[in-house]
Structures are given as structure tokens and as C-alpha cells.
ROLO-700830 format. One record per residue (C-alpha): x, y, z. Coordinates in pm, whole numbers, plus 32768, in hexadecimal, padded with zeros to 4 digits. Layout:
N
XYZ...
END
This chain:
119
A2D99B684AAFA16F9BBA4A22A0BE9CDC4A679F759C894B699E1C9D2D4B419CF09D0A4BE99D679C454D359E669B794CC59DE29B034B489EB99B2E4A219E229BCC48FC9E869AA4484A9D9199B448F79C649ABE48DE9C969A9047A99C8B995F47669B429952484F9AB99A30474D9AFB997A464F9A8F982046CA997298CA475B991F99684605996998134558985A97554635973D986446009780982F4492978696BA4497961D96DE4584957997BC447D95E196D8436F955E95A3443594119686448993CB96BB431C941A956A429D933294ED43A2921F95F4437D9232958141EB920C9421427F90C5947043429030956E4237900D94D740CF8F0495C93FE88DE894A23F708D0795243E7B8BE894563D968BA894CF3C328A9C942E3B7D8AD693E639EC8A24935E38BE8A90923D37DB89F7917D36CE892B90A937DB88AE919238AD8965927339D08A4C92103AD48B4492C43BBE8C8592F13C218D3093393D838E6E93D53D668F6794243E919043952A3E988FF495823D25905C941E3C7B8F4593163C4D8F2C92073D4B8DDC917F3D108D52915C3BAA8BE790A63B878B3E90D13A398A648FAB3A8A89808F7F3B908A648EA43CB789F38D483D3789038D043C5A894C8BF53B2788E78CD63A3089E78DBC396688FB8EE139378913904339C4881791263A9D86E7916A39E7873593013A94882693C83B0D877E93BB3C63878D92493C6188E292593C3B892193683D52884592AC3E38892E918A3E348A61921F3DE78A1C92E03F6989E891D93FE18B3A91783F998BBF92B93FBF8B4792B5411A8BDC918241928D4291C240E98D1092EA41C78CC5924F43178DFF9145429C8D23902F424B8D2C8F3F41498C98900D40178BAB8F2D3F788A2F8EF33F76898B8D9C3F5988668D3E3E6D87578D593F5E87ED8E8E3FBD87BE8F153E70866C8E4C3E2A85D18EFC3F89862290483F06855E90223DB6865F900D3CB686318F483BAC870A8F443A6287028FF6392686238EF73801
END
């Protein structure tokens, strides 16, 4: 015969109600932070300089994800003529991998704003 506690439950199934119930926060909080991670990815743009001119990266989460050292969608293969050339564009970019867009800019795009490529 087992001993009874607490109206008629066995310490034996309290706890293992404990322990299930501990096991399921656990597994929540480990879902909750794996998701959170999911949602919340650090973007950051760092302009550069090379041999033709600047352009910029876009890293996520500290590793580089987007690395343009030429100016995008135009048929040259020539850098920014300035560093704020480069950051113009590359926020551009930065904005719509953001927002979860597509992150590219098209040639007009890049035309309207001015920039032209380094001679």
C-alpha cells in the first residue's frame, strides 16, 4: 500500500508532474530562443576601399552575407567614386534585406540617385 498526500495523490505522481512540467518549460524556453534568434538577426553595412574605388559590405550576425566592391546593376566593373556613394546604395540594400525583400537595386535605381562609377 502507498502512502497518500494531499487528497488522495501519491508523491510519486507529483513528481513526476514536476518533472514533466519542468521538462515542457524547458523545451518552451528553448523553442522561445531559437525562435526569437529566428526573428532578430544583427545586419550591419561597413563601407571599404579597394583598388577601384569603395564599396560595402552587409554582414549578419557578424559573418559577411553581402559583399559589393563594385557598383551593382550597372555593366561596368568599377567601384564608388566615395565612401558615401557606396553607403547610399549599400542602405538601400540594407534596408530592404531588413523589411525581407529581395536585396538588390536596379540600374535606374542607382542612376536616379547620382552615382556614377569610379574613371
Amino acid at each position: 500500500m502507498t502512502k497518500k498526500s494531499w487528497n488522495g495523490f501519491s508523491r510519486q505522481w507529483i513528481i513526476t508532474g514536476l518533472i514533466v512540467l519542468a521538462g515542457a518549460a524547458l523545451f518552451y524556453k528553448g523553442y522561445r530562443d531559437r525562435q526569437w534568434k529566428k526573428d532578430h538577426v544583427l545586419i550591419e553595412l561597413k563601407p571599404f576601399q579597394t583598388a577601384k574605388g569603395w564599396g560595402y559590405n552587409i554582414y549578419t550576425d557578424g559573418k559577411v552575407y553581402i559583399h559589393q566592391d563594385i557598383i551593382p546593376a550597372l555593366p561596368t566593373n568599377r567601384g564608388f567614386r566615395t565612401k558615401e556613394d557606396a553607403l547610399a546604395v549599400g542602405s538601400k540594400v540594407y534596408e530592404r534585406l531588413k523589411s525581407g525583400q529581395v536585396p538588390m537595386v536596379t540600374a535606374k535605381e542607382v542612376q536616379d540617385m547620382g552615382i556614377t562609377p569610379q574613371p
